[in-house]
Structure formats: C-alpha cells, structure tokens
C-alpha positions in Angstrom: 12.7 -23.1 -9.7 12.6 -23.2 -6.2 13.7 -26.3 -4.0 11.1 -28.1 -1.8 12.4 -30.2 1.0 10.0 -32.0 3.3 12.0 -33.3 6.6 11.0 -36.7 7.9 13.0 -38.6 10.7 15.0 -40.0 8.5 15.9 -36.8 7.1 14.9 -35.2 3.7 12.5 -37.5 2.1 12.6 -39.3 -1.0 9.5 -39.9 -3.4 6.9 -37.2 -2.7 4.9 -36.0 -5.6 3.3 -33.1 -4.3 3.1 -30.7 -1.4 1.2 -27.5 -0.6 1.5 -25.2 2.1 -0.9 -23.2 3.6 -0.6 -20.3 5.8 -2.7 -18.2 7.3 -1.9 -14.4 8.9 -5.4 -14.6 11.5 -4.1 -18.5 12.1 -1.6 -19.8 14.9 -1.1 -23.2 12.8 -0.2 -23.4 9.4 -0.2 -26.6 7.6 0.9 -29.1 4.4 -0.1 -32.0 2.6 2.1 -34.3 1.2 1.6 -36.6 -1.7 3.9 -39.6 -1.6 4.5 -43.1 -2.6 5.9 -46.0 -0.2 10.1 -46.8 -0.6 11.7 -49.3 -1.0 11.6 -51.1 2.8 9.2 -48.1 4.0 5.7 -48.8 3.2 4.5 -45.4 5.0 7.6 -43.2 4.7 5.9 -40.5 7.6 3.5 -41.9 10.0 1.1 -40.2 12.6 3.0 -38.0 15.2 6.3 -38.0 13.4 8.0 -34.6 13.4 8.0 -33.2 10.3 9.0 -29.7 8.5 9.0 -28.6 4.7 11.6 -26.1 3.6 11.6 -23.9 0.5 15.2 -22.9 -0.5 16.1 -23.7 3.3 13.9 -21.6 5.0 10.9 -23.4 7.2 7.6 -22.4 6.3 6.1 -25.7 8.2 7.6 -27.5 11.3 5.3 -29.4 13.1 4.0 -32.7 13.1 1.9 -35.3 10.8 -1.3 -34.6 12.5 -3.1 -37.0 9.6 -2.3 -40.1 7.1 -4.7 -40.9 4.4 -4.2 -43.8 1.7 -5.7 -45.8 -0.9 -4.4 -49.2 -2.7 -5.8 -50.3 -5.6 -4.7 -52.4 -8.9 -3.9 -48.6 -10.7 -2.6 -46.7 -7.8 -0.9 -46.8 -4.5 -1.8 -43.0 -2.9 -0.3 -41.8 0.1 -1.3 -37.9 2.0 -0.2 -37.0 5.2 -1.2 -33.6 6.8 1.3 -32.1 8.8 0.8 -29.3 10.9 2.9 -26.8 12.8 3.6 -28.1 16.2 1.4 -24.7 17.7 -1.4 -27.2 16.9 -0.8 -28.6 19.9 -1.0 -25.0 21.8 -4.4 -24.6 19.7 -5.8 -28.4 21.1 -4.7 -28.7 24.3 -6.5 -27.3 27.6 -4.7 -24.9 29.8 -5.2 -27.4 32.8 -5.4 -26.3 36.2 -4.1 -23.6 38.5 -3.3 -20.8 35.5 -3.7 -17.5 37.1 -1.2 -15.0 36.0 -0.5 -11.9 37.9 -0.6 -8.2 36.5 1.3 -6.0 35.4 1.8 -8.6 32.4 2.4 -7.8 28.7 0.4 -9.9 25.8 3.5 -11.8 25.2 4.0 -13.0 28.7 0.8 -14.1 28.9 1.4 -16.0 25.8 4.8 -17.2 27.1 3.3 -18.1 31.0 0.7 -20.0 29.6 2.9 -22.3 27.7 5.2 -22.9 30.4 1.9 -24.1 32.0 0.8 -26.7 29.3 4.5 -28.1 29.0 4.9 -26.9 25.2 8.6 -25.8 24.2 7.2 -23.2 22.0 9.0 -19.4 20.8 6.9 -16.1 21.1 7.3 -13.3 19.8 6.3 -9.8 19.2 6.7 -7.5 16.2 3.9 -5.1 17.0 3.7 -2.3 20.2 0.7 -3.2 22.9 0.2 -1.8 26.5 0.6 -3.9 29.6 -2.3 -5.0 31.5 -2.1 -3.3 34.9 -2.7 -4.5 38.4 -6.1 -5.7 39.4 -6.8 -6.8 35.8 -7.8 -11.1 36.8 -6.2 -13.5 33.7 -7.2 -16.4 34.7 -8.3 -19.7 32.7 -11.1 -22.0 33.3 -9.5 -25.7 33.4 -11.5 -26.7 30.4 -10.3 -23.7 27.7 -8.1 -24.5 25.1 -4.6 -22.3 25.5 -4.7 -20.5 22.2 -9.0 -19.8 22.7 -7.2 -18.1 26.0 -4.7 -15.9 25.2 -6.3 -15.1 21.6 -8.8 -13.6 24.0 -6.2 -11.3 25.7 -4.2 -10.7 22.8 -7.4 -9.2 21.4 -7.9 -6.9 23.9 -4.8 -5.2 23.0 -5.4 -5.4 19.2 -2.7 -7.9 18.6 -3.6 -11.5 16.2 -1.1 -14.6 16.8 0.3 -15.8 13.5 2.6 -18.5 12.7 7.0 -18.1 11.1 7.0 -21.2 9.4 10.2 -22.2 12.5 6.6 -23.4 15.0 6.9 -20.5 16.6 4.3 -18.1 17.9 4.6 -14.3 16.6 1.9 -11.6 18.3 1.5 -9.2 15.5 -1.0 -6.8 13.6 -1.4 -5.3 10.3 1.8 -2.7 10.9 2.1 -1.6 7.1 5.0 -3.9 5.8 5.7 -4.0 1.7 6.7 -6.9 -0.2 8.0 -6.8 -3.7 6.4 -6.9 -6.7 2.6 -6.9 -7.6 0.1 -8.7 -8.9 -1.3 -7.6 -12.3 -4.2 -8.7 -14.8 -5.1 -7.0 -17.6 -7.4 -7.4 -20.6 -5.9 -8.9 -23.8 -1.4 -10.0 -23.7 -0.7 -6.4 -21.2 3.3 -7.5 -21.0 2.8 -7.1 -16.9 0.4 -9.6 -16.5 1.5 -12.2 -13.8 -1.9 -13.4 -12.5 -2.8 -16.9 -14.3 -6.8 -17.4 -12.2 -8.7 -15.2 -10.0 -11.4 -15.3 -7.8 -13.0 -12.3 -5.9 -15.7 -12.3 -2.9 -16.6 -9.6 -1.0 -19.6 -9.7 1.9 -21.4 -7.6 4.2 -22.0 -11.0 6.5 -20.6 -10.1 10.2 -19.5 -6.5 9.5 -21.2 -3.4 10.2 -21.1 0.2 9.3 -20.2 1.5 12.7 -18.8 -0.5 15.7 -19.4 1.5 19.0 -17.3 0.3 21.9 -18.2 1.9 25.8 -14.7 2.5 27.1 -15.8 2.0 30.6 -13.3 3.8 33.0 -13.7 4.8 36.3 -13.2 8.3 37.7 -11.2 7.3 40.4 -8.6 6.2 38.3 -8.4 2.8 40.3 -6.7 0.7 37.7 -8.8 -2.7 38.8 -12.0 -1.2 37.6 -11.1 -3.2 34.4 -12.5 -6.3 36.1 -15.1 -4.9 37.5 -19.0 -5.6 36.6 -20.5 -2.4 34.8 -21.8 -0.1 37.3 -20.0 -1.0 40.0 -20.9 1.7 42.5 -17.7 2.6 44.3 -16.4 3.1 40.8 -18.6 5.3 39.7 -19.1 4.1 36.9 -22.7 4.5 35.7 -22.3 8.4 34.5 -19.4 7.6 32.6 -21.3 5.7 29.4 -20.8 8.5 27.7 -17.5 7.5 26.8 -17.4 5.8 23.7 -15.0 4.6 20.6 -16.3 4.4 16.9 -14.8 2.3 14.8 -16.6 2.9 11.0 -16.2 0.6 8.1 -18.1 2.9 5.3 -18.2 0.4 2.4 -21.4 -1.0 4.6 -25.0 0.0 4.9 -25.3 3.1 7.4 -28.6 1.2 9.5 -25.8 -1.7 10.2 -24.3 -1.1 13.5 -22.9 -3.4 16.6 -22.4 -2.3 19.8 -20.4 -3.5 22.7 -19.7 -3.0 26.5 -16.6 -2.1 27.5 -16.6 -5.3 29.6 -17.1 -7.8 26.7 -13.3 -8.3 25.8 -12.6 -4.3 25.2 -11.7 -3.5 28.7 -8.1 -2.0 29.5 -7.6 -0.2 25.9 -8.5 3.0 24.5 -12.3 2.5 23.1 -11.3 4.0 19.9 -8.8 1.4 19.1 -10.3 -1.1 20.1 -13.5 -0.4 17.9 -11.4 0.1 14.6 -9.7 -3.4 15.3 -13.3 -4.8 15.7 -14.3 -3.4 12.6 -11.3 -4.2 10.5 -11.0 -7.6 11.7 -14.7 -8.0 10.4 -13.8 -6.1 7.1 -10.8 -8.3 6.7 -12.6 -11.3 6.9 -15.5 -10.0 4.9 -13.5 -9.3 1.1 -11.0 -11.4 -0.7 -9.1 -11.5 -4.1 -7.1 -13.8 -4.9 -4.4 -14.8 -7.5 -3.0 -17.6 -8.8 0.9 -16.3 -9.6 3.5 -18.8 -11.2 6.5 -19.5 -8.4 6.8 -18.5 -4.8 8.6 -15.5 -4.9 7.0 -12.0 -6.0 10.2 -8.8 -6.3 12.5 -11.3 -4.3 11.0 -12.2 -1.8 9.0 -15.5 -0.8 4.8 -14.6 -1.1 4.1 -14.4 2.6 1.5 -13.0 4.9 0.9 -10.1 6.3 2.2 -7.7 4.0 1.0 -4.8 1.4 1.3 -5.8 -2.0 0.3 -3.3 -5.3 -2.8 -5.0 -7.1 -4.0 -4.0 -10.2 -7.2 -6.7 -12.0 -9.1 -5.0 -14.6 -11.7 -7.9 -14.1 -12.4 -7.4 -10.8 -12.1 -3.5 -11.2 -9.2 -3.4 -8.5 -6.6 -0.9 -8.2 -5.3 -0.7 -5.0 -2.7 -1.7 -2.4 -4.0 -5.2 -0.7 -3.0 -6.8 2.7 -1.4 -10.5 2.0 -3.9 -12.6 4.6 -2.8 -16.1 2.9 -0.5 -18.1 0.7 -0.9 -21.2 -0.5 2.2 -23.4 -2.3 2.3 -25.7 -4.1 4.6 -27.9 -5.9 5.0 -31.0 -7.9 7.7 -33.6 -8.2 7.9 -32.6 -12.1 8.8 -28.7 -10.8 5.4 -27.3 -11.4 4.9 -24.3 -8.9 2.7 -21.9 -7.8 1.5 -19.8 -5.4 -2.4 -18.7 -4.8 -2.3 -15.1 -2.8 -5.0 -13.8 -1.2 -5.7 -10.5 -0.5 -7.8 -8.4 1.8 -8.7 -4.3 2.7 -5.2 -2.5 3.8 -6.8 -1.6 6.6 -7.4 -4.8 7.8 -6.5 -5.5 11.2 -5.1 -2.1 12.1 -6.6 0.3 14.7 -7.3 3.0 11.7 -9.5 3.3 9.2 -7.6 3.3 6.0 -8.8 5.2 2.6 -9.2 3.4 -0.9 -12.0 1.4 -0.3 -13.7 2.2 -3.8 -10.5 1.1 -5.3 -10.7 -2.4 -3.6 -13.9 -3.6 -4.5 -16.0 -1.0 -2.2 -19.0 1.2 -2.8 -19.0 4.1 -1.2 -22.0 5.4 -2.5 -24.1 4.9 0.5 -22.5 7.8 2.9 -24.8 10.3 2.5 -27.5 7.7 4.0 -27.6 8.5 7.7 -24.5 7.3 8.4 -23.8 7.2 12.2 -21.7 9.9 14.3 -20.9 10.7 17.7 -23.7 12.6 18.6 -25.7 9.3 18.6 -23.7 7.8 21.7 -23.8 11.6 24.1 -26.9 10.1 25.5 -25.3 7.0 27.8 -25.7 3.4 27.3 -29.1 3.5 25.7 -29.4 0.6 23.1 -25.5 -1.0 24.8 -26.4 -4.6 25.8 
C-alpha cells in the first residue's frame, strides 16, 4: 500500500478520509480534493490560500495551494473538501500586466521563464523536449489583459511543445517524445490470470478533428528572418507566389471530405509547415479518443501511473490492442487504504509531429482511405480555399 501524505502548515495532516489527485499531460495545473474532518482545536484544518502539497511515498504529485473549501454540518455528518491546486494556477489566472515585450532570438522556455519574472511568480521551467528558437524580428509581445499561461501556451504551440505540470509546481515544456512506463493494462473475457483492469470506459469522436490539416508555411524568398511577423502578402517579401508551400498533417481514422486549413500566420509561423500540421492534427486526435481503466494501486511495473507515457493495452471489450499514450491519472485513496488509480489513454501519436501507425488497433477504422482521401496535389494551385 502506498502512503498518502497531504502537507498543511502545520505539517502532515491528521484526519483526512479521502484524497484524489488529478493530473493532466495537455494541463499546466494539476489538482486534489481532500476529504476531512475538523481536530480537535482546528475546526477547518486547511483554509483558503494555505499552501498545501500531497505526497505519495514522498514524492509531490501536488504543491500548490487550497484554491477552494466546501462544507456541510448536519445532525449525521460534519463534511469537509478543500480543492487544492498546483501553485501554476496562479501562472494560469493571472494577467501578464503591462510592458511584456520580449526580444528575439528567444527559446520557448525563456519565454516561459521571462514572462514569470514579469508577473512576480517564483515558478521552475523546464524543458524535456528539442524546439527551435524564435529568430530576430519575430514581435512576442502581450496584450495587458491576457492571462500568462493563454500567452506563452500560444508560443509554445508554435514550436510543437504543451506545458504540463511535475507534481514539485513546477512548469515542464514537453511533447509526446515516446517514453515507456512499466507494465500494462489488460482485460480479458472470463478469469484471463493478467487481468488488472477492474472498469472501463471508451469514447472516441470525430468532433474538432479532420482528415487532413493543411498548414501554408509562409516564407519569404529573401530569406529576411522578420517575415514571420509580417501580414500575408507583404510585397517587399514576396510573398504572394510562395502559397504553394504547404505542410499536411493527415489523421486517417477520419472521413476523407473533413479537412481544415490554416495560414501560415495564424499561430504556425516560424516552424516547418509539416510539423506544425501533424501537431495540429494529433493534438485534435488526442483529444478526440480515450480509454480508460480503473487499475487497483498507483504504481503499474514499478513505477507510479503518470502522464505522458506509452503504456501496452490490451481490452477485448473495447477491441484494443495497441500501445496507448498516458494523457491522465487520477488517484485516489481512502483513510481505510483503499486505492486506485483510473488511467486514461489516447492515440500514440498523440501530440507528436508524426503520424504514427496502429490506428485500427486503437479503436480506429481505416476503412475509409480509399474514399478521396486528400494529397499534395490538391494544394500546387496557391492559397485557393486558405482563409
């Protein structure tokens, strides 16, 4: 059994009867809720604003601050439930304020890192995934009314990078970079020995995500680096003859007719088109199909369940066989030392800058290939149809 500390500021707290954990790998801010009861002398043991972290077997997986207390008092029951989340909410909140205008060249990170020195927040960044500079003449600059992670989610975008959360409150600027955890997750028909899963639950959509994602790249022929924050067709540029350039990013377990097109000045600038449009489509297709598994404990081959990694997958119910991308946990434990861990699941492609293989295996059809879908020789004749 695994041992759940939740951190008050009087230190390890005494009398909670549940908490669960949520974390998310497309989410800055995790968060908990914790069950509790008053003490003896402390009515509300964690009140709004205290800091605040839960630990499993010592290592942080939220530490932050309670962000919400909810309670009821009655004759039967006395219920306390504070939400605490990590203290990036704060970065996710607060506006950027004035003056914050950062100067190129500048990597994703440094934006990131400039950008809370600006709003005053004593936050870590870090970066666990490769991404290109933006160059000189590229403007980052923030209105003073946008939020600071809406801004540098934004820039971190345009280099194919997500900010996730450690569980420590800090800030890490990652992708899908094809990590393994341990173990699996395994449900078969009748007592199969394997079996770990205890529920299910599957959903997959078409709902925002297309068969083909076409992205204008957008460069200029004179090679002037600053064209990136340029209007399209710029004239000294030259610009205009140059539509032809374009990125396709496919996701092929969707209809052939459903396509989305983008400029290269709508967020895309300053990378290569064709990266940029497989990230567009396998954020979508990330986003679009889920499984998952309820799995008793919080640790699967060793390690604790955690996002952003590939785990093996195998339901017979849901007709999956495949390696999955880890895009959530949820924990939970009781005071009694009930535990468990729901683990979510997406494509293994998700939020990578390649199309990955095995869709069929993953709850895709793929039967709808041969139905017109899209290719290259669509875009040859400019920006016809680009908005």
């Amino acid at each position: 059994m695994a041992e759940v500390t939740v951190v008050g500021l009087g230190g390890p707290l005494q009398g909670w009867e549940e908490v669960h954990v949520h974390r998310c790998f497309d989410k800055v801010s995790g968060q908990a809720q914790v069950k509790m009861s008053e003490l003896p002398g402390r009515p509300l043991p964690l009140k709004l604003g205290d800091a605040t972290a839960v630990l499993i077997d010592g290592r942080p997986v939220i530490t932050g601050f309670v962000n919400e207390v909810h309670g009821t008092l009655s004759e039967r029951s006395h219920e306390i439930v504070v939400t605490v989340r990590d203290k990036t909410q704060d970065f996710v909140d607060s506006t950027v304020g004035p003056k914050l205008k950062l100067k190129s060249p500048i990597t994703p990170q440094q934006i990131v890192q400039r950008t809370l020195g600006v709003m005053g927040l004593p936050i870590g960044v870090m970066s666990k995934a490769p991404a290109e500079p933006f160059q000189q003449g590229e403007q980052i600059s923030a209105a003073i009314d946008e939020r600071g992670f809406a801004f540098c989610d934004k820039w971190c975008q345009k280099r194919q990078l997500l900010m996730t959360g450690d569980g420590a409150g800090n800030i890490v600027l990652t992708r899908n970079i094809g990590l393994s955890l341990g173990g699996m997750l395994w449900s078969n028909f009748e007592d199969d020995p394997k079996n770990n899963v205890k529920s299910s639950s599957y959903r997959v959509s078409d709902l925002g995500r297309h068969n083909t994602h076409a992205v204008n790249g957008q460069k200029s022929s004179t090679d002037q680096s600053w064209w990136e924050s340029k209007e399209k067709g710029e004239p000294t540029a030259q610009a205009n003859p140059l539509q032809k350039n374009w990125g396709l990013g496919l996701d092929l377990a969707v209809r052939a007719a459903r396509k989305l097109h983008y400029r290269g000045a709508q967020g895309l600038a300053g990378s290569s088109p064709q990266k940029a449009a497989q990230w567009a489509a396998s954020v979508a297709k990330g986003r679009g199909f889920h499984y998952a598994a309820t799995v008793q404990g919080f640790y699967g081959g060793g390690g604790l369940w955690w996002p952003g990694y590939l785990v093996p997958v195998f339901d017979a119910h849901w007709e999956i066989a495949a390696t999955l991308f880890i895009k959530e946990v949820k924990f939970s434990k009781t005071w009694q030392g009930g535990e468990t861990t729901e683990v979510t699941c997406t494509y293994p492609d998700a939020f990578t800058t390649h199309a990955g293989a095995g869709l069929a295996a993953a709850g895709a059809r793929t039967s709808n290939l041969g139905l017109g879908n899209t290719g290259p020789n669509e875009f040859e004749a400019g920006d016809a149809g680009v908005d």
